[in-house]
C-alpha positions in Angstrom: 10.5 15.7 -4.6 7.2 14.1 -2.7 7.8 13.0 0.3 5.6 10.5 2.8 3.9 13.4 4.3 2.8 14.9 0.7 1.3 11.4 -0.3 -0.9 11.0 3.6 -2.3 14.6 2.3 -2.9 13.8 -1.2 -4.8 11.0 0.4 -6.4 12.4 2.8 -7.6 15.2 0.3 -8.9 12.9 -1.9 -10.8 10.5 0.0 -11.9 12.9 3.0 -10.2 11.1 5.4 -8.7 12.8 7.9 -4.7 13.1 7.9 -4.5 10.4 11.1 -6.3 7.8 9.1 -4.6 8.9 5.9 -1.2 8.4 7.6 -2.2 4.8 9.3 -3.2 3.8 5.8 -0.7 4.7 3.8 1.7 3.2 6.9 0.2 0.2 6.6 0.6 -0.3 2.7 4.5 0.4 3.0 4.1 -2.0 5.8 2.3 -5.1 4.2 4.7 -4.3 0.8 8.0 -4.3 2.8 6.5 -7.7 4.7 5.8 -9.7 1.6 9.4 -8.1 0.0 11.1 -9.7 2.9 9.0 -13.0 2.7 10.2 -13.4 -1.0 7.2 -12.5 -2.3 6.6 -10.6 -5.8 4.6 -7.4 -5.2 2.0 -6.4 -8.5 -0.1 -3.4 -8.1 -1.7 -3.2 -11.6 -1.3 -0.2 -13.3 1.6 1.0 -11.5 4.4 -1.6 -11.1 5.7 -4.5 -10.2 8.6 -5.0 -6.6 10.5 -7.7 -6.6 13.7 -9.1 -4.7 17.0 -10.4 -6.4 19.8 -12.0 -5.6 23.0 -10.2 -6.1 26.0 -12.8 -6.2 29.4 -12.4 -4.1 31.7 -10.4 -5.9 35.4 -9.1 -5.7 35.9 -5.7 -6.0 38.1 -3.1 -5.0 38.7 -0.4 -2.6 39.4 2.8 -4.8 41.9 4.5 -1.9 43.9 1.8 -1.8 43.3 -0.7 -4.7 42.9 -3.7 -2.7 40.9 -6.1 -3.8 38.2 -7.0 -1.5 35.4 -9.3 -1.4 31.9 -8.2 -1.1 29.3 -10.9 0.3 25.7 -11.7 -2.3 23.1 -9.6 -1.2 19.4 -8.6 -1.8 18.2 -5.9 -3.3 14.4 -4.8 -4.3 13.6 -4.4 -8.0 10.9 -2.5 -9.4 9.3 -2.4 -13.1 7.3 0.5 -13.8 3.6 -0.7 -15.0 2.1 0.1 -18.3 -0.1 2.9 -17.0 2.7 4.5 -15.5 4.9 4.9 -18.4 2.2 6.1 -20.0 1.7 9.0 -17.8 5.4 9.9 -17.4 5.8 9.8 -21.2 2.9 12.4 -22.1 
């Protein structure tokens, strides 16, 4: 598993920053991602992917200790669609 902490050294490996500017940056892209997300906005890094948000719709389900049915409210959920390059890489 990576983690956030592997990815601000990765960075700051390759680009010779060092780790406290590595972890502002990569702080900041989660940051401006998760904004935009919450704005409604589609996120598109080429090569890599694509976030999005959808709607879920209100549903009834049930509760599996007691098998009541209850009713769970719509919702929003963040989408993602792996980019061409991507695939590519995970596939070799």
């Amino acid at each position: 598993m990576i983690t956030k902490s592997n990815i601000v050294e990765a960075v700051a490996a390759k680009t010779g920053l060092k780790k406290k500017d590595s972890e502002a940056a990569v702080n900041e892209t989660i940051a401006a991602i998760a904004a935009a997300l919450a704005n409604g906005e589609k996120v598109q890094i080429t090569g890599f992917g694509a976030f999005e948000v959808k709607e879920r719709a209100a549903r009834t389900g049930r509760n599996p200790q007691s098998g009541e049915n209850i009713e769970i409210p719509a919702s929003k959920r963040v989408s993602f669609s792996a980019g061409k390059n991507l695939k590519e890489s995970v596939n070799k």
